[in-house]
ZAMARBA-394459 format. One line per field, with one value per residue (C-alpha): x, y, z; residue number from 0. Coordinates in pm, 1 decimal. Layout:
<vexnus>
east	[X, ...]
north	[Y, ...]
up	[Z, ...]
seq	[NUM, ...]
</vexnus>
This chain:
<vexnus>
east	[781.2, 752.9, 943.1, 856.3, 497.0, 573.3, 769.2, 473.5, 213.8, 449.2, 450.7, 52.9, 49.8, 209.6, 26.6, -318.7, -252.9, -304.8, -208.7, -271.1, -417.5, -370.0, -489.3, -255.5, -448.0, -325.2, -34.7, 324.0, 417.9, 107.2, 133.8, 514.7, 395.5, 110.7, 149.7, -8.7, -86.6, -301.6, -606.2, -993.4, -994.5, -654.5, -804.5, -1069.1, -907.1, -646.7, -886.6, -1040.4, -714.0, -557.0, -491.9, -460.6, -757.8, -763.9, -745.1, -700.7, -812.0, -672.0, -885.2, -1228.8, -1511.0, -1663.0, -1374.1, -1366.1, -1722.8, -1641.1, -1376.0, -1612.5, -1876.3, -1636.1, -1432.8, -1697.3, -1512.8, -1264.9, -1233.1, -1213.3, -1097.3, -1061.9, -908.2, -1151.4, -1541.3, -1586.2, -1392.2, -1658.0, -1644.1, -1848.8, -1990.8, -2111.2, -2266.0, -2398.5, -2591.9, -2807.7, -2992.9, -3383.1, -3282.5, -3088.9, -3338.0, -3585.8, -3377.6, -3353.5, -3718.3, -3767.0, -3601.8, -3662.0, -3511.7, -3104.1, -2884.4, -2724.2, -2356.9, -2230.1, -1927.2, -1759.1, -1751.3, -2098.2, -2244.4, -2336.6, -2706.5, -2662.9, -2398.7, -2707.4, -2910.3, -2702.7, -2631.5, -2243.6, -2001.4, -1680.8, -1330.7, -1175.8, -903.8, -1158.8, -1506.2, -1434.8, -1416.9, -1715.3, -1931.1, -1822.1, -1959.1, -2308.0, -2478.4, -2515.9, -2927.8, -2901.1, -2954.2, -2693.0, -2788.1, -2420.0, -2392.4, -2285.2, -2027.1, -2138.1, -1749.6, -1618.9, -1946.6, -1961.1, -1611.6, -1662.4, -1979.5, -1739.4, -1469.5, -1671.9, -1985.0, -2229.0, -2538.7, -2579.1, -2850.0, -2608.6, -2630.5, -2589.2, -2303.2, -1892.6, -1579.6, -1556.1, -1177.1, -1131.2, -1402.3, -1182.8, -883.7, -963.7, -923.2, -825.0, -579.2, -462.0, -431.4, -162.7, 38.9, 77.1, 158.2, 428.8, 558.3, 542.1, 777.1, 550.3, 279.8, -20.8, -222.9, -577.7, -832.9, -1149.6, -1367.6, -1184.7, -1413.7, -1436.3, -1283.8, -983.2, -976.4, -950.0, -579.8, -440.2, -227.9, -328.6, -646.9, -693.9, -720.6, -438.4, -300.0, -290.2, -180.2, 110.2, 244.9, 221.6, 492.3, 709.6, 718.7, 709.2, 1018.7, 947.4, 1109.0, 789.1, 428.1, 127.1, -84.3, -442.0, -565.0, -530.7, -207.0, -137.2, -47.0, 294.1, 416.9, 426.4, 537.2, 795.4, 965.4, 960.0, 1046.0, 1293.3, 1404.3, 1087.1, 938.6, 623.2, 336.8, -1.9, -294.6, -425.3, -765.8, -953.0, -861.5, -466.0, -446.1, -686.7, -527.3, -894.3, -682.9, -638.5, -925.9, -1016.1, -1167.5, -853.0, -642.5, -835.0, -623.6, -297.2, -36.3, -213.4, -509.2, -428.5, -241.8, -536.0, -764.2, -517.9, -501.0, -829.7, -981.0, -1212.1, -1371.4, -1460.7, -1680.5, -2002.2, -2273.1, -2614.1, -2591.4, -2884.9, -2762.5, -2416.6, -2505.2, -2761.8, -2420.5, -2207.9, -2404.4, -2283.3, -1916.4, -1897.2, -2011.5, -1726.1, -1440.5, -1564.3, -1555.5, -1221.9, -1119.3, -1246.2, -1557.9, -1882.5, -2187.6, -2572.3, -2746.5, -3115.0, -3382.6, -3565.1, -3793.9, -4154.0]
north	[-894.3, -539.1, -357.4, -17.3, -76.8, -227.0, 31.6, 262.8, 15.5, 62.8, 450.3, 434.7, 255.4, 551.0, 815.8, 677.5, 491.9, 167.2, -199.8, -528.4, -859.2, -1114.2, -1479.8, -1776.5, -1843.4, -1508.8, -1535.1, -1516.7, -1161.5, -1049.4, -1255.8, -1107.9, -754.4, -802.7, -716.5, -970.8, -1323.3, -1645.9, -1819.0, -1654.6, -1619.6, -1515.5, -1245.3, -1188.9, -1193.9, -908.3, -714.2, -665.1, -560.1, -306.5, -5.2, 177.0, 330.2, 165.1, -194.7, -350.2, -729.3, -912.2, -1241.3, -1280.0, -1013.7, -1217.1, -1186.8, -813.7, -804.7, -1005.7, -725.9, -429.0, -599.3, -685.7, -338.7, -80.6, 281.0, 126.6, 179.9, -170.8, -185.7, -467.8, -533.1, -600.9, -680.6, -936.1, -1192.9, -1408.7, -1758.9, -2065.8, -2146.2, -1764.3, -1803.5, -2159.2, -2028.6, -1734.9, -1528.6, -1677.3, -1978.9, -2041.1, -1875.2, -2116.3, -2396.7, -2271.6, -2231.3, -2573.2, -2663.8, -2415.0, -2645.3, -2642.3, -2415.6, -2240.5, -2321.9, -2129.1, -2126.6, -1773.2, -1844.8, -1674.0, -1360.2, -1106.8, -1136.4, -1504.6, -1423.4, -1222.3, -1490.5, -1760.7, -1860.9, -1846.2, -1824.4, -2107.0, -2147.7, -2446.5, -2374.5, -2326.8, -2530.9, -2832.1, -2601.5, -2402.7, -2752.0, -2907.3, -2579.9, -2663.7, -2856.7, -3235.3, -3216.5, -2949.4, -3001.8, -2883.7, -2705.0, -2720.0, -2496.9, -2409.8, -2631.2, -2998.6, -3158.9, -3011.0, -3018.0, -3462.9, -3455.8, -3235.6, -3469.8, -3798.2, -3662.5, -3471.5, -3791.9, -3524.1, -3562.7, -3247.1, -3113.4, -3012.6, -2784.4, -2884.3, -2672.1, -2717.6, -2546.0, -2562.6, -2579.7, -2862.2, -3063.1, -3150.9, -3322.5, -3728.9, -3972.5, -4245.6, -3999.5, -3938.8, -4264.7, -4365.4, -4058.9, -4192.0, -4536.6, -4351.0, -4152.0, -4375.0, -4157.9, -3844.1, -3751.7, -3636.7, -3327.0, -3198.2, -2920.2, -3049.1, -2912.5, -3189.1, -3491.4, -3769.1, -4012.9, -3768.1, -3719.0, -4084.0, -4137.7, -3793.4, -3845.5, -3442.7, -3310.0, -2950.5, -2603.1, -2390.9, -2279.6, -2651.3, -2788.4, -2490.0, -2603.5, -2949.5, -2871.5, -2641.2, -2909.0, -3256.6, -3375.1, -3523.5, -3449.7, -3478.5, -3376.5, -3431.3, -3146.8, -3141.5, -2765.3, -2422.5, -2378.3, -2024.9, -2236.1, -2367.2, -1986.0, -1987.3, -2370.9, -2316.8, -2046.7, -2237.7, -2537.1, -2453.3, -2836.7, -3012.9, -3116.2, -3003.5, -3176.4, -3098.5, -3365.3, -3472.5, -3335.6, -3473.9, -3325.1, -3355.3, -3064.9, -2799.1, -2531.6, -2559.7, -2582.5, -2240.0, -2038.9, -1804.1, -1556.0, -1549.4, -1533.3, -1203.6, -961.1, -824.8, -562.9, -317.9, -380.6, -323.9, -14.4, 178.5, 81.0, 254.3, 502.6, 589.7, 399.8, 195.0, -43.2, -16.8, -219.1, -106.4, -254.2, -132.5, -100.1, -314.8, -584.4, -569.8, -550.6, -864.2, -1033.5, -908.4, -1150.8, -1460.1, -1341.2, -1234.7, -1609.5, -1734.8, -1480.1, -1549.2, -1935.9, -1938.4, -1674.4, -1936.7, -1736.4, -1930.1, -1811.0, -1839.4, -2023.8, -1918.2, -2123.3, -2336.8, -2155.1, -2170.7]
up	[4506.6, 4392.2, 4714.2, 4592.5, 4627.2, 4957.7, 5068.5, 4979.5, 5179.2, 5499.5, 5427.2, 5400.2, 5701.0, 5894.6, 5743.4, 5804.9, 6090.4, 5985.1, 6041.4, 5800.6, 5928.5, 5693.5, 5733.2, 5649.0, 5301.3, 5125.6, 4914.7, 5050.9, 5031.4, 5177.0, 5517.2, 5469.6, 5436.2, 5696.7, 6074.8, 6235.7, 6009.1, 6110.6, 6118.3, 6118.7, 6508.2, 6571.4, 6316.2, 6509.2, 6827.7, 6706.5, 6581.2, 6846.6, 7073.3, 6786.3, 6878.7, 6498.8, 6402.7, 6009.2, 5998.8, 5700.5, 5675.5, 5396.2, 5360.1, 5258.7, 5379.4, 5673.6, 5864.2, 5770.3, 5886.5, 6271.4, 6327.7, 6262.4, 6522.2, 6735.6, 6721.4, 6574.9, 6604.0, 6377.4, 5987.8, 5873.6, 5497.4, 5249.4, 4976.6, 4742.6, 4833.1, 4580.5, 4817.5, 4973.6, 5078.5, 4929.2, 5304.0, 5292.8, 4987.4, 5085.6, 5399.5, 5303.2, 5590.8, 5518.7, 5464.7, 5765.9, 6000.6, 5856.2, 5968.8, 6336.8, 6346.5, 6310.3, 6582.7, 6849.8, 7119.7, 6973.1, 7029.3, 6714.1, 6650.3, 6334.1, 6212.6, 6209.5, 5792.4, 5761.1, 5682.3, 5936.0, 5889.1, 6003.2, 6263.2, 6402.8, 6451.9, 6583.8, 6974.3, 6941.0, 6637.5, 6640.7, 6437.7, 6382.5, 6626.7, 6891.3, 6797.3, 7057.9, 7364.1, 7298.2, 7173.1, 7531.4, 7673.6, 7602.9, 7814.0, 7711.4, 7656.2, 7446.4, 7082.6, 6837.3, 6519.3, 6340.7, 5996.6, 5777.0, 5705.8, 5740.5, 5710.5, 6008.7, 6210.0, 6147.6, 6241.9, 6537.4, 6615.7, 6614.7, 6786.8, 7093.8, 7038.2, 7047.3, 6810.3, 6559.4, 6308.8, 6047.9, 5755.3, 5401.5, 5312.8, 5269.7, 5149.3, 4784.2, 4815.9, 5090.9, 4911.4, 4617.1, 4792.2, 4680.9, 4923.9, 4667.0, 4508.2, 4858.8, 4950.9, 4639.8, 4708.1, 5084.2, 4923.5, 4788.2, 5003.2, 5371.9, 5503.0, 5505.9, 5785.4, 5668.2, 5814.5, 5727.6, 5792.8, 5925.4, 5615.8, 5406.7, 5342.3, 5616.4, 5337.6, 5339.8, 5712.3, 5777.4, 5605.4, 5837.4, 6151.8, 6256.7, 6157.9, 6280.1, 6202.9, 6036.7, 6313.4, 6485.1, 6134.0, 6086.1, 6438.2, 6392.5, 6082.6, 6274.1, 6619.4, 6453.1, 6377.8, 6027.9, 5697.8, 5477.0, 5540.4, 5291.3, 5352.4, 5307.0, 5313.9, 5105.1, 4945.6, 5110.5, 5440.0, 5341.8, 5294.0, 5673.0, 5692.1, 5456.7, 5633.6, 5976.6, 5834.1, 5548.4, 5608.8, 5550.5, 5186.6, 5159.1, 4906.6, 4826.6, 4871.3, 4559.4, 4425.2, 4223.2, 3872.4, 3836.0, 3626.8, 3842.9, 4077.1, 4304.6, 4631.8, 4583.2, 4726.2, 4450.5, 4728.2, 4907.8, 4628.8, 4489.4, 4714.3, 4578.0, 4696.7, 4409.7, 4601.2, 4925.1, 4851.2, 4683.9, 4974.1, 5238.3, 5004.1, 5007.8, 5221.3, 5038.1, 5071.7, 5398.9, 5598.9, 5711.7, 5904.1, 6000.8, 6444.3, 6495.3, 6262.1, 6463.1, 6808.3, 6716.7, 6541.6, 6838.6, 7096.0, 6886.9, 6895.0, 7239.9, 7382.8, 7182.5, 7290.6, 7629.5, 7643.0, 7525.7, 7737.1, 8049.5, 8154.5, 8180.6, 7998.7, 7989.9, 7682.5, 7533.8, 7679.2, 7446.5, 7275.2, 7297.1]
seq	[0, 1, 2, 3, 4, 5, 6, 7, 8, 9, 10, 11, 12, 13, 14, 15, 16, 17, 18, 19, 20, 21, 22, 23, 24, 25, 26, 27, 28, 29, 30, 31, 32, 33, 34, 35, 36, 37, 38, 39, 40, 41, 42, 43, 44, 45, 46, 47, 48, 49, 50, 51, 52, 53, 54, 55, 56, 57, 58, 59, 60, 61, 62, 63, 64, 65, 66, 67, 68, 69, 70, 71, 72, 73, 74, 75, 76, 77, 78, 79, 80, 81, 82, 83, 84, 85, 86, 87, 88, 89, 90, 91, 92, 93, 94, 95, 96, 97, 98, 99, 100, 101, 102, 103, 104, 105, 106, 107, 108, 109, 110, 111, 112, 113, 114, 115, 116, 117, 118, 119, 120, 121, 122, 123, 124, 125, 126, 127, 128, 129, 130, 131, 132, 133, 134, 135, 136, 137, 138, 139, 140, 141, 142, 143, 144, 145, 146, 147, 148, 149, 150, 151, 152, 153, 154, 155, 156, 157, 158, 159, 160, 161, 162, 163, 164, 165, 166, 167, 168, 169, 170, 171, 172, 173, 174, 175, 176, 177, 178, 179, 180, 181, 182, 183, 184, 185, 186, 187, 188, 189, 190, 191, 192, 193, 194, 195, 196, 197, 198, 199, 200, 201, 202, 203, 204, 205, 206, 207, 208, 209, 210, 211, 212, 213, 214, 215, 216, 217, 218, 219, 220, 221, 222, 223, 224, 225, 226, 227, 228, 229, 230, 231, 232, 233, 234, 235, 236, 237, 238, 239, 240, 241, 242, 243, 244, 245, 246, 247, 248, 249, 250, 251, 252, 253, 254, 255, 256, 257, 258, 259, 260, 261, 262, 263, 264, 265, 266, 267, 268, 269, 270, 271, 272, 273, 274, 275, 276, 277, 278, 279, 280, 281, 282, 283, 284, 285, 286, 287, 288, 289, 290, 291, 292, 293, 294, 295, 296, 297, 298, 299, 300, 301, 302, 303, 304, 305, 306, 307, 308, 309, 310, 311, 312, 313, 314, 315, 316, 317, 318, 319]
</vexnus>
């Protein structure tokens, strides 16, 4: 790490007023340089509660997009605009609102890796860390329209035995891991405990002890006693399991082409230090949204920050 451009990051920082959120999937030294580091809703969450008047969001532009509707007088920067997400991409706006108008009796269940347009038009938006509380929210004759990623919605479905209308989409990262890869690496290595994000495939999920979001998976490292953990999720993750766990060995699940780097999220992995030092600089990019499109987004967001804050809240009536 280059400390003279971090030393000039901090010094930006002050001068503009400024704080970084970075999620666990950047590289190392920025979740060391950032202020507050984890998974999409503890993003969200502290977005929401900062009290600087730039935030910086180093991650992929969605989650840039959920803390401008969720904290709009704020300058919201990121790094570089180019970083989507496959499940963004996956799930455009028409598309998407074609599927809900064919079934006007479910209730819209999007996961907060979507675009703002779709945000807009969906009953409540859920992470990983938090999908199972808000699902067993809904009432039980409710139908479930699950998108836009179909891995984590069947496992969701199994686990909570709720039936879902699910959307075609899925991670392009946590789709390559290879169960029968996986599967001869555990053969030889008996000793380790395997741990996976819910995106994975289900012929992945089925050979993990822990399957959960980063945040569950990063404490399941830092609280199980183990020596040796197969991990089944983006590479930026064992930055932060790695420094908790100095002790513990720490190997990547198999994908399916020995020789590819795909478990690297190439959206993620577009921010650098240069990057986010010209955008506090002059702060660009920043995220903007049109007020109709956010306040529309905003209603999606709000039923999730209150169901896992404990409040109860009303559901759309099925639609005519």
């Amino acid at each position: 790490m280059s400390y003279d451009i971090v030393a000039d990051i901090q010094r930006l920082k002050k001068e503009k007023n400024a704080v970084i959120l970075a999620h666990y999937y950047e590289d190392g030294e920025i979740q060391d340089l950032a202020d507050y580091v984890g998974d999409s809703f503890y993003l969200a969450k502290m977005g929401q509660q900062v009290k600087e008047q730039v935030i910086l969001l180093a991650g992929v532009v969605f989650m840039a997009e959920s803390v401008k509707i969720l904290n709009p007088t704020k300058t919201v920067l990121v790094p570089d605009l180019e970083a989507s997400c496959s499940l963004v991409k996956g799930a455009p706006f028409e598309s998407y609102l074609a599927w809900k108008k064919k079934h006007p009796d479910g209730i819209m269940v999007t996961y907060i890796n979507s675009s703002s347009e779709v945000k807009s038009i969906s009953d409540v938006i859920i992470t990983s860390s938090n999908a199972a509380q808000i699902i067993e929210s809904i009432p039980k004759d409710r139908k479930i329209l699950f998108g836009p990623d179909q891995h984590l919605g069947r496992w969701l479905s199994k686990k909570l035995d709720r039936s879902f209308e699910f959307w075609p989409g899925s991670c392009e990262v946590h789709v390559l891991f290879n169960a029968k890869k996986l599967y001869q690496l555990i053969s030889e290595n008996p000793d380790a405990v395997v741990i996976a994000h819910p995106e994975c495939e289900e012929s992945v999920l089925q050979y993990a002890t822990v399957i959960g979001s980063t945040s569950r998976l990063l404490e399941e490292v830092s609280k199980n006693p183990a020596k040796k953990f197969i991990v089944a999720t983006e590479t930026g993750i064992f930055h932060q399991m790695q420094k908790n766990r100095p002790d513990v060995t720490l190997i990547q699940a198999p994908v399916m082409d020995a020789g590819c780097a795909c478990n690297n999220c190439p959206y993620m992995k577009m921010n650098s230090l240069e990057k986010i030092k010209s955008a506090l600089e002059s702060l660009q990019p920043e995220i903007t949204l049109n007020e109709q499109l956010r306040l529309e987004a905003l209603t999606s967001l709000d039923r999730m920050m209150a169901i896992t804050s404990g409040q109860t809240v009303a559901w759309p009536s099925i639609s005519n």
